[in-house]
C-alpha positions in Angstrom: 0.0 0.0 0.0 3.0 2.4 0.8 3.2 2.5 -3.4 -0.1 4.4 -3.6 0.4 6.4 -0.3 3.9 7.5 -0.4 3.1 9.5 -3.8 0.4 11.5 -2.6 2.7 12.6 0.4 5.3 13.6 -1.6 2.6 15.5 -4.0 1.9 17.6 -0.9 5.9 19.2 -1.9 4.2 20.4 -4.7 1.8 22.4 -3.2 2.7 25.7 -5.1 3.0 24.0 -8.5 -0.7 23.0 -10.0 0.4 21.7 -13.0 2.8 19.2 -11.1 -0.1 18.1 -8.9 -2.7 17.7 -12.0 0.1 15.0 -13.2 1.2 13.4 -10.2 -2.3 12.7 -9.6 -2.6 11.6 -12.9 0.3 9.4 -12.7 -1.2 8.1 -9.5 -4.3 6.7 -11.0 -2.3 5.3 -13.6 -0.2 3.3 -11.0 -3.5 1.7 -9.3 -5.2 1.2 -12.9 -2.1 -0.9 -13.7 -1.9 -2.7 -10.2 -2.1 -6.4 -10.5 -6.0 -7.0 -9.9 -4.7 -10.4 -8.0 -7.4 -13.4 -7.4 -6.3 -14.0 -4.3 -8.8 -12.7 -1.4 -6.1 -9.7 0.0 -3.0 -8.4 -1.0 -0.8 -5.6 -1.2 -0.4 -6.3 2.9 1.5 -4.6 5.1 1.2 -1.7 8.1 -2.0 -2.9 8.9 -3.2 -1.7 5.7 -4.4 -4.2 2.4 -6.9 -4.3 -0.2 -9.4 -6.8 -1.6 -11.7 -6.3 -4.8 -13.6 -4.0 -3.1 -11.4 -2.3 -1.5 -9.2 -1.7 -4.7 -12.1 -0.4 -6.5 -12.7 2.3 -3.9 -9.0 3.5 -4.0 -9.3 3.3 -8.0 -12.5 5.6 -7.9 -10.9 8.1 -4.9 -7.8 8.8 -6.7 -9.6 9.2 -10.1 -11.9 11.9 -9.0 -9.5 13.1 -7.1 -7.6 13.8 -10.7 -10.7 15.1 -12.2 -11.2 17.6 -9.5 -8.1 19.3 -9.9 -8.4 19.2 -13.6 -12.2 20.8 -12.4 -10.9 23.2 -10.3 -8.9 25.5 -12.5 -11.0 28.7 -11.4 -9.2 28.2 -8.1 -6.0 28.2 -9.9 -6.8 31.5 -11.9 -8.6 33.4 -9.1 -5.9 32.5 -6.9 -8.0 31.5 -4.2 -5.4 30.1 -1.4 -4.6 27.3 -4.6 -1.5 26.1 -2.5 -3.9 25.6 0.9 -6.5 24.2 -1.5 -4.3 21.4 -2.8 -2.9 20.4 0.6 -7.0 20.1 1.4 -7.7 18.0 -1.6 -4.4 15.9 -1.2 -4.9 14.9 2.5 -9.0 14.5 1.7 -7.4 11.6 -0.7 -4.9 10.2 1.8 -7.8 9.6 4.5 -9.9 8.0 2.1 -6.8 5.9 0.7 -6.0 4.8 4.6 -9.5 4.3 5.0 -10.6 1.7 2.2 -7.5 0.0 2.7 -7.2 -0.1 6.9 -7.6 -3.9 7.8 -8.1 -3.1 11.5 -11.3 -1.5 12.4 -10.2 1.4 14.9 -7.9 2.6 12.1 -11.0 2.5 9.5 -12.7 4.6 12.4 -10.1 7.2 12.5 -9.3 7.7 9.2 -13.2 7.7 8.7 -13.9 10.6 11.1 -10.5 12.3 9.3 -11.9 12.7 6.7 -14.6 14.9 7.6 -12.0 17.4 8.2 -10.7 18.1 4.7 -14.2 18.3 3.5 -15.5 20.9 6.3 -12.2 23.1 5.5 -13.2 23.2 1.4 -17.2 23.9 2.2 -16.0 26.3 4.5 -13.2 28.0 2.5 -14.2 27.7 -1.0 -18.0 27.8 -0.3 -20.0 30.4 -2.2 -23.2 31.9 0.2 -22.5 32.7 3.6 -25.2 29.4 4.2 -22.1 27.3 3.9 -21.2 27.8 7.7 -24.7 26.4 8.9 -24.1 23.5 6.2 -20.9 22.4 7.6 -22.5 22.8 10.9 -25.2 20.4 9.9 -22.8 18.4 7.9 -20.7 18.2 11.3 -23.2 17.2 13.9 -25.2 14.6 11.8 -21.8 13.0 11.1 -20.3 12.8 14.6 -23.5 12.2 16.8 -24.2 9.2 15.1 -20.6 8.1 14.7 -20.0 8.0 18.8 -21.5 4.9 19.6 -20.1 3.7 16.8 -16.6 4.5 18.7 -18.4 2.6 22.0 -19.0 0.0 19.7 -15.8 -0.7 18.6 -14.5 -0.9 22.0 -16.8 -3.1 23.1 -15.5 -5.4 20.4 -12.1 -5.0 21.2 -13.1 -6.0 24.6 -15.2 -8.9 24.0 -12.9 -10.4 21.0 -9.8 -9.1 21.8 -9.1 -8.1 18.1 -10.6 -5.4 15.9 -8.7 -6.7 13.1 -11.6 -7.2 10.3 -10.8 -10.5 8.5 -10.7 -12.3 12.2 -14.2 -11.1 13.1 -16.8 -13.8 13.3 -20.1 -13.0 12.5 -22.6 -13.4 15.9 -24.9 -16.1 16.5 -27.1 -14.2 19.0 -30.2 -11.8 18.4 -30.7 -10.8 22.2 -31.6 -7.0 22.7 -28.4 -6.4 24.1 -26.7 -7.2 20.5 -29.8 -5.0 19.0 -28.8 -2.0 20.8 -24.7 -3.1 19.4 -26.0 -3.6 16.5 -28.1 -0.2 16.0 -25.2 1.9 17.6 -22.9 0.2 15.1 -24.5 1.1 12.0 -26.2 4.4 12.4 -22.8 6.2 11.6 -22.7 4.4 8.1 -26.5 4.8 7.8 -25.8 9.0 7.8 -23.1 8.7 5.4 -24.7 6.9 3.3 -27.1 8.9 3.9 -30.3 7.2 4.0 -33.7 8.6 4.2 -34.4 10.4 7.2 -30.9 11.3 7.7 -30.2 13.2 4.6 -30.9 16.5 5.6 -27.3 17.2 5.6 -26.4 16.5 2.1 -28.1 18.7 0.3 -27.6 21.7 2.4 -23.6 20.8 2.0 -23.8 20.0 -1.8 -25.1 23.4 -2.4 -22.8 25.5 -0.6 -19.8 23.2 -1.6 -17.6 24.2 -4.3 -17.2 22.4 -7.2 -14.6 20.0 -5.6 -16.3 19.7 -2.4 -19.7 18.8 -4.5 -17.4 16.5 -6.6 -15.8 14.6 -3.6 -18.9 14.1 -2.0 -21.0 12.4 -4.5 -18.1 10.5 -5.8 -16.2 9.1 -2.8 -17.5 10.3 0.6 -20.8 8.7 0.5 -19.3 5.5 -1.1 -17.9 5.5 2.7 -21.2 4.6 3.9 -21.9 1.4 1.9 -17.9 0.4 2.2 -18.4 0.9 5.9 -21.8 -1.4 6.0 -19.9 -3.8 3.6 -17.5 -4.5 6.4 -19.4 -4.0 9.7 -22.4 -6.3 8.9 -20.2 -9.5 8.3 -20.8 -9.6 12.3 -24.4 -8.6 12.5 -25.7 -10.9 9.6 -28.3 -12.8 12.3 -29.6 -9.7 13.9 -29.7 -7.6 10.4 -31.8 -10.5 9.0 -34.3 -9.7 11.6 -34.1 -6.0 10.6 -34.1 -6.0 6.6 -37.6 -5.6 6.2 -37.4 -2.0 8.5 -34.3 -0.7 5.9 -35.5 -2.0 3.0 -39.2 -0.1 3.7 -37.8 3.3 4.7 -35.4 3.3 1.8 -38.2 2.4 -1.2 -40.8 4.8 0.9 -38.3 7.5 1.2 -36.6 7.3 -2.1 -40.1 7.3 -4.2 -40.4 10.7 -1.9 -36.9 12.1 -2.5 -38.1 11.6 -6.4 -41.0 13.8 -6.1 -39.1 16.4 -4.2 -36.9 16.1 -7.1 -39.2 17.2 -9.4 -40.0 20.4 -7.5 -36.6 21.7 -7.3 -35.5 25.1 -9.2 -31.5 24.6 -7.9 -29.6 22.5 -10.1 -27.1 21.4 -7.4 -30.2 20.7 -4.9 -31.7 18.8 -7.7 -28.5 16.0 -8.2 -27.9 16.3 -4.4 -31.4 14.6 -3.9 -30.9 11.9 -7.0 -28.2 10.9 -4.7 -29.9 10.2 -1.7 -32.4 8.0 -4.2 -29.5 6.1 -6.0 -27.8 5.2 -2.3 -31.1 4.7 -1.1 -30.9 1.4 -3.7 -27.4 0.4 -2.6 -28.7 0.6 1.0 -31.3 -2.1 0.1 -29.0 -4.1 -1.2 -26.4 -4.2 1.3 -29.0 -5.4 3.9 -30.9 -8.2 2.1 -27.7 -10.9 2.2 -27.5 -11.7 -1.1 -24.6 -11.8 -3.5 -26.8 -10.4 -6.6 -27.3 -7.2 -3.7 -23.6 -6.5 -3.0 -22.9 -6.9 -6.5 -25.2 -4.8 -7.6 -24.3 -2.4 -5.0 -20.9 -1.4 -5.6 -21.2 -1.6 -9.1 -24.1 1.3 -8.3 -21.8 2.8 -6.6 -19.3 3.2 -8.9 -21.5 4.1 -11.2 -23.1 6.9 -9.3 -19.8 8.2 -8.0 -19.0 8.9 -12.1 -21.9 10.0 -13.1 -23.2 12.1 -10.0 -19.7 14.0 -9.9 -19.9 14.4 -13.5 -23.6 16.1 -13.3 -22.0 18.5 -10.4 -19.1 19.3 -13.2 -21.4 20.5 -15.6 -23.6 22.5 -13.0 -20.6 24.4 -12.0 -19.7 24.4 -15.4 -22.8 26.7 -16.0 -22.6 28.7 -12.8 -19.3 29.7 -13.8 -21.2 31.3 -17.2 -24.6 32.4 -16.2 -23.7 33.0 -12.5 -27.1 31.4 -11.3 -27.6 27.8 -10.3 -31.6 28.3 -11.0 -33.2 26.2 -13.7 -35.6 29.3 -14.3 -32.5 31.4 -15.4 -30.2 28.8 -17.0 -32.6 27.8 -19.4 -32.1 27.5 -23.1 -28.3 26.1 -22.6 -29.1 24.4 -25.7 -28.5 27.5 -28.0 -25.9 29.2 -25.1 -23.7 26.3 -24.8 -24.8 23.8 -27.7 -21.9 21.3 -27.3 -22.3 21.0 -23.5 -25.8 19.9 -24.9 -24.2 16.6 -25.5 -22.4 16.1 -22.7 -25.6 17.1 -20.5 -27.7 14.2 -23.0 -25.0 11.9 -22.3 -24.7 12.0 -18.4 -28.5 12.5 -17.6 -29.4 9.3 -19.6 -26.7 7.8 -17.4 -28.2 8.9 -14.3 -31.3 7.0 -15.5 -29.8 4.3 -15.8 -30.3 3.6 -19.5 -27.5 1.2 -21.5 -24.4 0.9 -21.2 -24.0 2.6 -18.4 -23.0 0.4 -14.7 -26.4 2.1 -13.2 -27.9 0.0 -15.6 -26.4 -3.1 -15.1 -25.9 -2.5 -10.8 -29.8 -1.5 -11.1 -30.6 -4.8 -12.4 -28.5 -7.0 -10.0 -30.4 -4.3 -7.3 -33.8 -5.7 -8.6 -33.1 -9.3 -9.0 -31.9 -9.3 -5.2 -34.3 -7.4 -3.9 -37.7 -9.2 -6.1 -36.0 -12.4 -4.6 -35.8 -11.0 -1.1 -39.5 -9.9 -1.4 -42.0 -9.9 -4.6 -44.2 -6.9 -2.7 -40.8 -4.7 -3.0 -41.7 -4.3 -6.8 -43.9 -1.4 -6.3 -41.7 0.4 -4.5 -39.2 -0.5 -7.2 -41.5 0.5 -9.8 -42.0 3.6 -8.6 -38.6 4.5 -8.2 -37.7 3.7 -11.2 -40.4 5.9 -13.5 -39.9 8.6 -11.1 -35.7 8.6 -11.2 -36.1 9.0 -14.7 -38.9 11.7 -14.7 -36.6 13.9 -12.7 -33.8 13.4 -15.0 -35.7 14.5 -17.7 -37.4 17.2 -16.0 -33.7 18.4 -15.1 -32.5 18.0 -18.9 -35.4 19.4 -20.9 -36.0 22.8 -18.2 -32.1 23.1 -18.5 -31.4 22.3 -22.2 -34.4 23.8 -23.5 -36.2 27.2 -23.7 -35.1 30.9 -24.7 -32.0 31.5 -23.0 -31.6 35.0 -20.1 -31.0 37.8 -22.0 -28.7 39.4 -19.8 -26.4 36.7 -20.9 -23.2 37.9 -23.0 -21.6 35.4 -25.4 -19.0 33.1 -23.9 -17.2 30.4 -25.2 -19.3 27.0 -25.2 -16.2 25.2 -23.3 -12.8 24.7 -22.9 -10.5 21.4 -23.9 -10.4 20.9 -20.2 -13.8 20.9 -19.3 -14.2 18.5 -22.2 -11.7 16.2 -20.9 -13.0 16.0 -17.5 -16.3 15.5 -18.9 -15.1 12.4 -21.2 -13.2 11.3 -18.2 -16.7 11.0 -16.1 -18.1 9.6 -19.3 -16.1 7.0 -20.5 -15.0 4.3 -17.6 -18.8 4.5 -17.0 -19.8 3.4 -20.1 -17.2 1.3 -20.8 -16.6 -0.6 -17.8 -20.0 -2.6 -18.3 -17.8 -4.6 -21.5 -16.0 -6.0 -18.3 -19.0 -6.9 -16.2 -16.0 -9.1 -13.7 -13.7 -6.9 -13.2 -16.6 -4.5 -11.8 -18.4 -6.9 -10.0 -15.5 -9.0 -8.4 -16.7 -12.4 -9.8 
């Protein structure tokens, strides 16, 4: 692991030079890309630190939107914004997430989990836009460590009662007493507000507004990927109690994402509009996580891949337009059709993906999502249903109110984009439409 992490420490040297950091971090990605995808169950062991499949696709997604965010973030570079500070942010963001996918002991995954809160406060609350951004780093704050304390107890209670919080030794318990219900419920609330699921999403939105374009970025494509990696590991001990809990999960997250959807479709803020679709899309992964079946983990980091591509890429093109027409409103940044006619494409190209039409992962993660869950329980198809027609109605509705129209007069003319948004845009684009040909590699099988 000391391959991956030692590069991005050094990278930190470099603080002053952007073009140096947009390569390194390049360069990075490279390296993992080309790391031997081994079919053993862990390698790359060592410091308490190793990676499995899921693990290694994680890291591979962290340091790729990592890359595309400073690519992203040029206005920082021009404006001269604190672009050194703004870097060292960004670059120790990417180490707590690296630690953190990779740690094999839990209390290390806890730490480097609750680190990495700290980065992403600092960018909200540095490179924020409104003067809202303080209450949403506030919010962001307390949801985050409330729930995350007893997870702490938790942990120590483990460590305690095993003697070992290393996670490959952990046994899975037998017992469904209402001692291990309280464990249980104090263990996975803290994932269940990253995630976020319904309920506890109040936080996201708020912070994906006032977020700048690589705290917005981040967020959709790696932090809340923390949730479902975190549930991925903690529920190999819980399975028996779970079980007896599915049913409670799996309703809240159909009820509440069919309800997200329809708030979707009332929303005038771009940013607040994608914010939402994310709390619907992990809503899915949530289900599938807690159902026990291989078909839902499957499907649910391939969803999450997926999403973390194509949500970050929707928040590139948002900004992408704020930076022009200096309003995130859908009433005012209508008509970007005529304004910005080859972004039209690129807008086409992610919403459909968002939908999850073909041949984008959604699709394929969305399917596996189905199977498990119609398996689990055939009355889950209306909920299912629902989702489904309204995830794409708010696509649409974001697409055609966005796309089409008369365009603000108070508008100047401005170039329709730059080689650089294009090439962030194509790098969102294209592993998540091409990935699918490789239906394995993405799924672990």
């Amino acid at each position: 692991m000391l391959k991956f992490l030692l590069p991005v420490i050094v990278l930190m040297k470099f603080k002053n030079d952007w073009g140096m950091v947009q390569m390194g971090l390049g360069l990075i990605s490279c390296l993992v890309g080309v790391n031997c995808f081994h079919n053993m169950y862990m390698y790359s062991l060592g410091f308490n630190l190793g990676m499995d499949f899921i693990s290694y696709i994680m890291i591979y997604l962290s340091v790729w939107v990592m890359y595309m965010i400073i690519i992203a973030s040029n206005k920082v570079k021009e404006a001269n914004k604190f672009y050194s500070t703004f870097v060292i942010v960004n670059l120790f963001l990417l180490l707590s997430l690296m630690i953190t996918f990779s740690s094999l002991n839990y209390l290390l995954f806890y730490i480097s989990f609750e680190m990495s809160l700290i980065p992403t406060l600092i960018l909200i609350l540095g490179w924020g836009y409104q003067p809202e951004r303080i209450q949403a780093g506030v919010y962001m704050l307390f949801y985050t460590l409330t729930l995350s304390l007893p997870l702490l107890g938790s942990l120590l209670y483990l460590s305690f009662s095993e003697c070992s919080l290393t996670i490959m030794l952990m046994k899975p318990f037998m017992h469904d007493n209402y001692s291990y219900m309280i464990w249980y419920f104090s263990s996975v609330m803290a994932f269940m507000v990253k995630l976020p699921m319904y309920m506890f999403h109040l936080w996201l939105p708020k912070a994906h507004v006032e977020a700048p374009v690589a705290g917005s970025m981040i967020l959709a494509g790696v932090l809340l990927k923390l949730g479902g990696y975190g549930l991925i590991r903690i529920l190999v001990m819980f399975q028996k109690v779970s079980m007896k809990f599915s049913w409670l999960w799996v309703s809240i997250s159909l009820l509440g994402g069919v309800i997200i959807s329809l708030m979707c479709l009332r929303q005038v803020d771009m940013k607040s509009l994608i914010a939402y679709s994310s709390v619907v899309h992990m809503s899915l992964v949530l289900c599938g996580l807690v159902v026990f079946s291989w078909w839902g983990l499957m499907g649910s980091v391939v969803v999450m891949v997926g999403h973390g591509l194509c949500s970050s890429g929707l928040f590139c093109l948002a900004n992408m337009v704020y930076e022009r027409v200096g309003s995130r409103s859908l009433f005012i940044s209508k008509g970007l059709l005529s304004f910005m006619p080859s972004m039209g494409l690129w807008w086409f190209l992610l919403s459909v993906s968002n939908m999850a039409a073909p041949p984008s992962l959604n699709l394929l993660g969305e399917i596996n999502l189905i199977i498990s869950l119609v398996s689990w329980s055939s009355l889950s198809m209306f909920g299912l249903a629902f989702l489904s027609f309204f995830s794409a109605s708010y696509t649409l509705y974001m697409y055609s109110l966005s796309q089409h129209g008369v365009f603000f007069t108070g508008l100047y003319s401005c170039s329709s984009g730059k080689v650089r948004e294009y090439l962030v845009l194509f790098l969102h684009w294209f592993p998540l439409n091409v990935l699918i040909l490789n239906v394995n590699l993405v799924s672990g099988v």
